[in-house]
N, C-alpha and C positions, 0 to 999 in steps of 0.2 A: 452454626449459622444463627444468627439473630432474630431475635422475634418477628422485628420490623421487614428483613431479607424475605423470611419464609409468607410473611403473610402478602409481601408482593409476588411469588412466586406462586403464590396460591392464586391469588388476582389475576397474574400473567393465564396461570392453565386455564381458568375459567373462563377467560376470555377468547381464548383458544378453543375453547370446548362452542364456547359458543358461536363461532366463525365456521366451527368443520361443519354442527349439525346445521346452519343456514346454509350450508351450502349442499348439503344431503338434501334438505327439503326444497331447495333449487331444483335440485336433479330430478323430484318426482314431476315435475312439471315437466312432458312430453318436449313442449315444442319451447324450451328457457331461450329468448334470445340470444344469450352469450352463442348456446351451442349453436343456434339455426345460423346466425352471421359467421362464425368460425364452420360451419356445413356448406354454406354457401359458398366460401371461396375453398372449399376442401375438393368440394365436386367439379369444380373447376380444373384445380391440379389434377384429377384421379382422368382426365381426357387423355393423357400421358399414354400413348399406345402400350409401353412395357406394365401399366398397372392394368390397363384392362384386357391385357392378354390373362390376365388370371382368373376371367368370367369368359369362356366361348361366346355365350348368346351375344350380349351386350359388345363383347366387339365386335362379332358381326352387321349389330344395327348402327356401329360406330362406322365401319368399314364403308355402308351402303351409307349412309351422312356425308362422309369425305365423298364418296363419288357421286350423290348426286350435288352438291356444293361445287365440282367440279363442272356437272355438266350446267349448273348454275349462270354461272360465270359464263361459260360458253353460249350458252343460249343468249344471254345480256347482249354479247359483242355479236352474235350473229342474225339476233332479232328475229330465232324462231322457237317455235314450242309458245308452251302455253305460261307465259311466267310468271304470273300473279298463284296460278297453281301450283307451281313448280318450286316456287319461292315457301308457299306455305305448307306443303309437303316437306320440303328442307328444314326449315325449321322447325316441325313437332318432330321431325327424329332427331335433331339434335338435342331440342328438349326430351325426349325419350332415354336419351343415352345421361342428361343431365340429374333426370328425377332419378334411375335408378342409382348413379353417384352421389347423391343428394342422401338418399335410404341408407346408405350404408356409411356415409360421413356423420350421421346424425345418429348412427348408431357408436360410431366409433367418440364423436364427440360429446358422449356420456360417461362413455368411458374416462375420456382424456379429464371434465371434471370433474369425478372423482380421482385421478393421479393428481390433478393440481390441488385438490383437499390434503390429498398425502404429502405433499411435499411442501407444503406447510409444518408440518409435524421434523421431517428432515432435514438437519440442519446441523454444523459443524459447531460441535461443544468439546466443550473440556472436559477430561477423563481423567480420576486420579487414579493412576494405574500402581498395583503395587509391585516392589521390587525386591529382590532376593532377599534382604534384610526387613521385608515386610512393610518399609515404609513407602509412604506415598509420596509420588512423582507425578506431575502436570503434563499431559501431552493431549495435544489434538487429537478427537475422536477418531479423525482420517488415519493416525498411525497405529490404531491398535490392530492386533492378528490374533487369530485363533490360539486360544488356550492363556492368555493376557488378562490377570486378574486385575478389577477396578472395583474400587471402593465408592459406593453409591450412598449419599446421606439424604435426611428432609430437604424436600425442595429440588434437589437435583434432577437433570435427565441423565436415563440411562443411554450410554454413550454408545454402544452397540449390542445387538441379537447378544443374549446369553441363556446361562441357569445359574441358578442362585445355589452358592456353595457354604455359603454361612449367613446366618441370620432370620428374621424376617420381616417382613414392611408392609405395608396401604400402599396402591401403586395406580397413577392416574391414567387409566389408558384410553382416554378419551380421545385420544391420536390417530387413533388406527378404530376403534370401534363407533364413536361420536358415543358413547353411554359414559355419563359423568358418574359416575358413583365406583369409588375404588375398589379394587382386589386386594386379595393377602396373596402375596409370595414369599414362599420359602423354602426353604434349603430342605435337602433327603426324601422329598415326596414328588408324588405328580403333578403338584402344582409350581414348579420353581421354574419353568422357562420364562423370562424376562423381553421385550421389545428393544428395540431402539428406537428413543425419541417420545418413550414413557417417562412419565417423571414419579420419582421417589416421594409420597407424603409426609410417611413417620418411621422411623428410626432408622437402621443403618443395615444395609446388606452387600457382601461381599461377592460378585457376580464374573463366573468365568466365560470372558467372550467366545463367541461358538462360530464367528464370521469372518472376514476381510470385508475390511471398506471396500463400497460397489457390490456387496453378494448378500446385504441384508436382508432379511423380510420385508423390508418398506421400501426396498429397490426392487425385488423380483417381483412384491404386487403392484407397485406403480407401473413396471413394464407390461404385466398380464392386465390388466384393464387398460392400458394405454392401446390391447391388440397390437402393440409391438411383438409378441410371441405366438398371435396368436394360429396354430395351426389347422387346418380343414381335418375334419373329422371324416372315418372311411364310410358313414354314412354321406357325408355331406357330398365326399369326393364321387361316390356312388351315384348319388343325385346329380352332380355334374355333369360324370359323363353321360348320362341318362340325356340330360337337357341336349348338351353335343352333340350326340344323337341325334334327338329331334330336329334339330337345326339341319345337319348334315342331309337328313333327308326330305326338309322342306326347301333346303335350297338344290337341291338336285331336281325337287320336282317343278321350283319355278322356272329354273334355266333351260329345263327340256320343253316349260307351258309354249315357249317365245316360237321356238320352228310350228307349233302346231297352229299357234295364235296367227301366223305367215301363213301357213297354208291355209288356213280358212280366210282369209281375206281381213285378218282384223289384229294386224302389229298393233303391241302393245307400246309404250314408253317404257325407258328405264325406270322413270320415277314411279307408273304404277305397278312394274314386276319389282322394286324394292319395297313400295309400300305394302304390297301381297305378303312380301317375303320376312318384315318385321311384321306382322299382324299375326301371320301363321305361327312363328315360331314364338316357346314360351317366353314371351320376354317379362311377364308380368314377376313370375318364379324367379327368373335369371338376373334381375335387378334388384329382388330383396332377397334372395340366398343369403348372401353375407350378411345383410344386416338381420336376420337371425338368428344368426349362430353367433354376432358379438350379443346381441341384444339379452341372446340366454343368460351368455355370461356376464352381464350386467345385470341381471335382476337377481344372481346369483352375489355380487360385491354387491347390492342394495340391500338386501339381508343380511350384511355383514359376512359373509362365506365366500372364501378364498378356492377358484379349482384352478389349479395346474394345468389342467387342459380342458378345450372341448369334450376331448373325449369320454373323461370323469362324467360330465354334465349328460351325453347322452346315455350313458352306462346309467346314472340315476332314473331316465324314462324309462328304461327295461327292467328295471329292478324286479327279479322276480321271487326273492327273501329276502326279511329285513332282518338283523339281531340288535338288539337292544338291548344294554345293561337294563337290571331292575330301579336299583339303586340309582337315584337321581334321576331317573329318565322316566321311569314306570311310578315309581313311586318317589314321592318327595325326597329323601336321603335318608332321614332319622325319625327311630319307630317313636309313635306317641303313645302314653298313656290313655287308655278304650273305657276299662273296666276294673273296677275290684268284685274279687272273688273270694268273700268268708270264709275260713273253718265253719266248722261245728259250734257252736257255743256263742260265735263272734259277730259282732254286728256292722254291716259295710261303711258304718261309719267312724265306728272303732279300728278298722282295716286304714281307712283312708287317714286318719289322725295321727297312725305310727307311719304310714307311708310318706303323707307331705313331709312329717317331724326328721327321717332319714332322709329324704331326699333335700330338705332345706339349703347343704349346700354344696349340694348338686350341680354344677355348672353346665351341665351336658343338654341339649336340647330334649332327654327321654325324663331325669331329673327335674329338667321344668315343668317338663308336662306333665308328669305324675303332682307337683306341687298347685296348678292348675287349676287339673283336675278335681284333688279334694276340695279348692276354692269352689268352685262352681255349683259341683255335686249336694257339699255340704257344707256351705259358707263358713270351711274352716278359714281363717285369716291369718294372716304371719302375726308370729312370736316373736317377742322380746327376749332371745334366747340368752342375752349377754346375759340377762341378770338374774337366769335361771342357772347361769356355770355349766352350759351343755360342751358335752369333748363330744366331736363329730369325728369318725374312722374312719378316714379315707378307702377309696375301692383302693385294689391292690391288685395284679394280677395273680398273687401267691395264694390268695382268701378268696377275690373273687364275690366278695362283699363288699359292703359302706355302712354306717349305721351312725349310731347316737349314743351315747350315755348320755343319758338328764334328768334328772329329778328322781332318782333309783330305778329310770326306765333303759335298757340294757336292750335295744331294737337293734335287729338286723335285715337288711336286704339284700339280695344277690339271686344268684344261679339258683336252680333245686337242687342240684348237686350237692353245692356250696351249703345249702344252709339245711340238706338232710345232713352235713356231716357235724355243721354245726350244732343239729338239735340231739344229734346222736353224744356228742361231746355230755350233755346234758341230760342224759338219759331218757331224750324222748323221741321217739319214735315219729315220721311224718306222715298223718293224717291221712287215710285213704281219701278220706275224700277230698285231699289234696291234692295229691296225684293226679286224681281225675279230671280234678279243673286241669293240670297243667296239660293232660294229655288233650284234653280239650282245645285248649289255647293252641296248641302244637297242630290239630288239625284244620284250625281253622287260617294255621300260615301266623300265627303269631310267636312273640318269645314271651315268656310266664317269667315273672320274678317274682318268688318268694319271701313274704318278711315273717319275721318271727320275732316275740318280745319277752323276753328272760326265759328262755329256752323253751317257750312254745309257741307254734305256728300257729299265724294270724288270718294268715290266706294268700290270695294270689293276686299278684298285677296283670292284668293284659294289656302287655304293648302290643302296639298292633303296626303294621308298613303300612301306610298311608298313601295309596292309588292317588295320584296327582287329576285334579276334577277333569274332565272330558278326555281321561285316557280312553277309553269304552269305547267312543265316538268316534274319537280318530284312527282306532283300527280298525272299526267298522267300514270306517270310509277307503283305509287301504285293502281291507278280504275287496268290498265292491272294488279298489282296483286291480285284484286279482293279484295283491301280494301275499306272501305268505310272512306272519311277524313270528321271532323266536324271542324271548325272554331268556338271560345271562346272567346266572348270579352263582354266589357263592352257598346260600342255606341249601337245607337239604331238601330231599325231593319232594316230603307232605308239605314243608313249605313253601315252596316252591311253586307245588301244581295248586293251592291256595290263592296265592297269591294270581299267578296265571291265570285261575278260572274267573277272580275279581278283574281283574284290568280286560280281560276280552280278548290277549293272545291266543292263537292258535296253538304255541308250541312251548316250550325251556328248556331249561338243559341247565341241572341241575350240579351242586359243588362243581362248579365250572374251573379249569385249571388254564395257563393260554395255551397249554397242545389241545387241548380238549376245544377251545373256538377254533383254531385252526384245522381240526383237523373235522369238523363241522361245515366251515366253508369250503373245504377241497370237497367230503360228499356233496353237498347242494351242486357245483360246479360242476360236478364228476355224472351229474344227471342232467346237465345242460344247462345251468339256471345259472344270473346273474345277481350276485349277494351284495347285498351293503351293509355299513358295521359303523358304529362308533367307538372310539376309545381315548384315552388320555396319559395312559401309564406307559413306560417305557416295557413291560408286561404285552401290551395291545398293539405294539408296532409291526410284531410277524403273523399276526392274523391281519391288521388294517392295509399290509403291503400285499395280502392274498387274496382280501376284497376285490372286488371289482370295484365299490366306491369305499374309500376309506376315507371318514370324514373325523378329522383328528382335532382336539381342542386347543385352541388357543395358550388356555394355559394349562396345560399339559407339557411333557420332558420334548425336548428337540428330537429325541429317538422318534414320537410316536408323529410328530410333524412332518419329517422328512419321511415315514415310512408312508403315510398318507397322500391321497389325492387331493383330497381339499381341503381345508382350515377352517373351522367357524370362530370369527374372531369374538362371540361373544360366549364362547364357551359349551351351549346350552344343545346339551346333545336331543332334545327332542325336535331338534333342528333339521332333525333330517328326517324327517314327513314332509318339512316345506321343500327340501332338494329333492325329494322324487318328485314331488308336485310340479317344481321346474323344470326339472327334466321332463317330466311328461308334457307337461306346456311346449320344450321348444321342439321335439317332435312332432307335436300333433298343429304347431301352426308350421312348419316345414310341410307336413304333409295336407293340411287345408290350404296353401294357399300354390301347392302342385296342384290339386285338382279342380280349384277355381282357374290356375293360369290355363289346363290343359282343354276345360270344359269352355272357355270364353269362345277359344277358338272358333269354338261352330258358329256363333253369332258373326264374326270377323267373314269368315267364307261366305254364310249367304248376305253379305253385307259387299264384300266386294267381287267375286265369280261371275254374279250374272250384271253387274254394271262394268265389265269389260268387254262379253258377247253380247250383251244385249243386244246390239247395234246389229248383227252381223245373223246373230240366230236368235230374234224374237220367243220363242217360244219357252226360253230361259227366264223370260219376264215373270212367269210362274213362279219361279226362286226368289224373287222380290220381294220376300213375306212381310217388310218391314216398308214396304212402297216408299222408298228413298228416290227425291225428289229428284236427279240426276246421277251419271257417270260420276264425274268430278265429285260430288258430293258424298255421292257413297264413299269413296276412296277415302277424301278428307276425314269424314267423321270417326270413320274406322281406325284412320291412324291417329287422329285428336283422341280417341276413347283410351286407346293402346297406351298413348303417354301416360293420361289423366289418371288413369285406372292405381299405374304406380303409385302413382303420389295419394293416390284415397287410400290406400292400401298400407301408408308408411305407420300409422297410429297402429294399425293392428300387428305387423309387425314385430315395433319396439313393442309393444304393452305384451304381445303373445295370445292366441286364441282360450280364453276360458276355458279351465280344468274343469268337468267334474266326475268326480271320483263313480265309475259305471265299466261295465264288463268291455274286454276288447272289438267284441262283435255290435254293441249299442253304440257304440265311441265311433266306429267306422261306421255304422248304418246313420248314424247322426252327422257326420261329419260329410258322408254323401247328398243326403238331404238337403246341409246352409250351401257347404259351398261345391259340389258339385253341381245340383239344380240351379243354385244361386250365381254360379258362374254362369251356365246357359241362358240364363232368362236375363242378367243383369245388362251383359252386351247388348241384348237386344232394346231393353228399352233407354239404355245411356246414346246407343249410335243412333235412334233415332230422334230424339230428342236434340243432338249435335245437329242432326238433319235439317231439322225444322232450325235452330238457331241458322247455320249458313245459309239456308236459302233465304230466310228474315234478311239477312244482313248483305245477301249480294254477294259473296265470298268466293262461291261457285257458281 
């Protein structure tokens, strides 16, 4: 490819990059026109009696809409009843049945622009697929299948879902992540699963398709945020039939009110035993259930985290163990250089001067930091080594060293091991109080490198794993939510429980093997508790399938993808402290805003009970605590509140009730307090206020 090709290719993705994240920061915006005018006629279509057979509540105030619209009509041609009232009771329960299609199209059309962001990204390209003689053939992306090798160069996209079998590349996945800043992918490790509709930077990779056209990545997530797939979760189903319920038995008990309301001398209308009968039952709950349970899993694709199901998403709110690799998650990835530690005789900045001088070409992030360090410490600066004639020794795995010859200086660095045998070569024994530093080093969770220079020991390095800043914090904040965190690594156990007691976990599990996580998550599970895990390696797929959440890396092997529940497409596995956080959020606003819908009700009753008897048995006027200016009026307002209350109610919602990290018993005695109290007392002062606006206005 040409210079000129690639640098509009580069142009092209940037542009692109920059078209997805404007439309990401579209999406934080609750109420984005696009979605409210695409909600508004969504809620229109969802009137559709087979769609709203799939909310009980809601088709029953849809049910009691149709009939009283029927006896609408009829009242009109027969010129009786009250129909200025009649008319305006019909209409706030159709707006009733509107607002809560309205909550759940506004949820779904968040979703939908994010799929329209993705498919953007998707799009039919040429693939040069290779063929039995190894050479390259041109076919449309559409024709390639599983196990169909394609040759990927600068500039190109990849043409479908793979893993990378040779090579490796800079890879622009701003497609699927909106983060412009590339990745390395490569062949034989845990980072070689590839996208489709990523595009190739620099050099050239050889990638085995793992898909059929239609079963992508960028197809199954465009469907799962579209809520194309999405399925009710057996909490949610739980809560429905719960609401069903309720309903079932508020409308048994208005249909038996109507013979008692006859015999006492005071028939009611149909239109005020339906307005009774949507005010009682939850309709507040029963209009935004769906919206959410899409909404979770939208703030969960706003994070960039893909879940497979609902059910993933609620399993994250019960999380009751977490496991966590160290490595990149607890601690940065690669140990840095802390300290030097002298011989006898040696001065720390004579230690540090053969240290930089061996590490100088060092490529390795522990190498730098030892190089660094001696800058800092002791304003050693880089050497002019060409013209000193220095031979640098590469590490080996055989020596298990690196070093220098320069200037008749014969330095070595490595293991203790390594460079006791080296000094034993040399007839010198290693320092006790070398030793001690390393044993030191060792307990305090570090790894000790040894340098020594013309066969005597200098002193010691401390590398040390570097605790990523406010790891501390954030498990403080998961104990207060009464999880339990484990730490996963390979070192051994002094280092290990070092490292553990620095970052603030509870637990580890030490030279970890994957029967050894597995068989980790079956005990926690085996004592009732709900585990979540990260992982990336084709290694971590039969423990992340035994999780309850298994939240698998983006680029990580297709094994550890498919074994998982959810995908974080930007990799970064301390990502999953924000997915319990979500999870707990979409639990705890399912359940705040059940016990606002169920607490309202009392306001609803003494709002409409005694302006139906009033008339007939005075003495019910007592119940009047809210002295509502009339019959008619009380009714109205109650069912004006009932609508309005939805639609106040849609912002909290989408957004979700505020996490904060606190014990199960303060979470629920708090959550009684806003919206339990706050349900009771809210109806009361919204219906009367509606009160005073109708009789202002002559309405009733």
């Amino acid at each position: 490819m040409t210079k000129a090709k690639f640098l509009a290719h580069t142009i092209a993705s940037r542009k692109q990059t920059e078209r997805i994240m404007a439309n990401q920061a579209k999406r934080k915006s609750l109420f984005d026109r696009t979605i409210v005018r695409r909600a508004s006629v969504d809620s229109l279509r969802k009137l559709d009696p087979r769609s709203m057979m799939r909310n009980p509540v809601m088709f029953v105030v849809e049910i009691g809409s149709v009939l009283t619209s029927v006896l609408l009509i009829l009242d009109l041609f027969t010129h009786r009843g009250h129909t200025r009232f009649d008319l305006q009771i019909t209409l706030w329960l159709w707006f009733t049945v509107l607002f809560a299609n309205f909550a759940e199209a506004m949820a779904e059309g968040r979703g939908k622009a994010q799929a329209d962001a993705l498919r953007q990204a998707k799009s039919e390209t040429t693939a040069y697929r290779l063929n039995k003689s190894k050479a390259t053939e041109e076919v449309p992306s559409s024709q390639l299948r599983v196990d169909d090798l394609v040759r990927v160069t600068a500039g190109q996209m990849i043409p479908g879902d793979g893993e990378v079998v040779e090579g490796v590349a800079s890879v622009d996945e701003s497609a699927i992540t909106g983060e412009s800043a590339p990745v390395i992918r490569e062949a034989g490790g845990d980072r070689s699963a590839v996208t489709g509709g990523t595009r190739v930077l620099s050099d050239v990779i050889t990638v085995r398709i793992t898909s059929n056209p239609g079963e992508t990545f960028l197809d199954r997530m465009i469907a799962l945020v579209e809520g194309a797939e999405r399925q009710k979760t057996p909490n949610e189903i739980a809560l429905n039939i719960l609401l069903a319920g309720l309903t079932i038995i508020f409308l048994l008990a208005v249909v038996t009110l109507q013979p008692f309301a006859v015999y006492s001398g005071a028939p009611q209308t149909v239109f005020v035993l339906i307005s009774l009968l949507v005010c009682l039952i939850p309709t507040t709950i029963g209009g935004l259930l769906s919206a959410i349970g899409i909404a979770g899993m939208d703030r969960l694709v706003q994070h960039n985290v893909l879940a497979t199901s609902g059910r993933a998403v609620e399993a994250a709110g019960d999380v009751n163990t977490l496991l966590l690799d160290k490595t990149g998650t607890i601690t940065i990835g690669n140990r840095q250089a802390a300290e030097f530690l002298p011989a006898p005789g040696v001065t720390a900045a004579q230690l540090a001067d053969a240290s930089q001088l061996s590490s100088l070409s060092d490529e390795t992030p522990e190498g730098r930091s030892i190089v660094v360090l001696a800058k800092e410490r002791y304003n050693l600066r880089g050497r002019e080594l060409g013209q000193l004639k220095a031979e640098f020794i590469p590490f080996s795995a055989t020596t298990r060293m690196s070093g220098i010859e320069v200037d008749g200086r014969s330095i070595r660095k490595g293991a203790v091991d390594a460079i006791a045998g080296h000094l034993n070569e040399h007839g010198a024994p290693m320092p006790t109080e070398v030793r001690n530093s390393v044993e030191e080093i060792a307990r305090k969770g570090g790894t000790p490198l040894v340098v020594a220079e013309n066969g005597r020991a200098l002193g010691v390095i401390y590398l040390k794993d570097v605790v990523k800043g406010g790891m501390k914090e954030r498990f403080d904040q998961l104990r207060a939510m009464g999880i339990r965190t484990v730490m996963i690594t390979g070192d051994n156990p002094l280092t290990a429980a070092a490292i553990a007691r620095e970052a603030g976990v509870d637990d580890f599990l030490a030279e970890a093997k994957p029967k050894d996580k597995m068989d980790l998550i079956k005990r926690e599970q085996a004592e009732g508790k709900l585990v979540a895990m990260t992982g990336d390696g084709t290694n971590d797929a039969p423990a992340l399938a035994q999780a309850d959440v298994g939240v698998a890396m983006n680029s990580g092997t297709q094994a550890a993808k498919e074994a998982g529940n959810m995908v974080d497409l930007d990799s970064n596995p301390t990502k999953l402290i924000e997915i319990v956080g979500i999870g707990k959020q979409l639990l705890m606003t399912r359940g705040a805003l059940t016990t606002f819908s169920i607490s309202n009700d009392v306001a609803k009753y003494f709002a409409i009970i005694p302006a139906m008897f009033a008339g007939v048995f005075p003495v019910l006027n007592a119940l009047n605590v809210m002295r509502l200016h009339n019959a008619e009026s009380a009714v109205l307002s109650a069912v004006i509140f009932n609508a309005l209350i939805i639609v106040g109610l849609i912002p909290l919602a989408l957004r979700g009730v505020r996490y904060r990290p606190m014990s199960a018993a303060a979470l629920l005695q708090r959550n009684l307090l806003v919206y339990g109290v706050g349900g009771l007392v809210a109806p009361f002062i919204g219906i009367k206020l509606l009160d005073l606006l109708i009789t202002a206005l002559h309405l009733a």
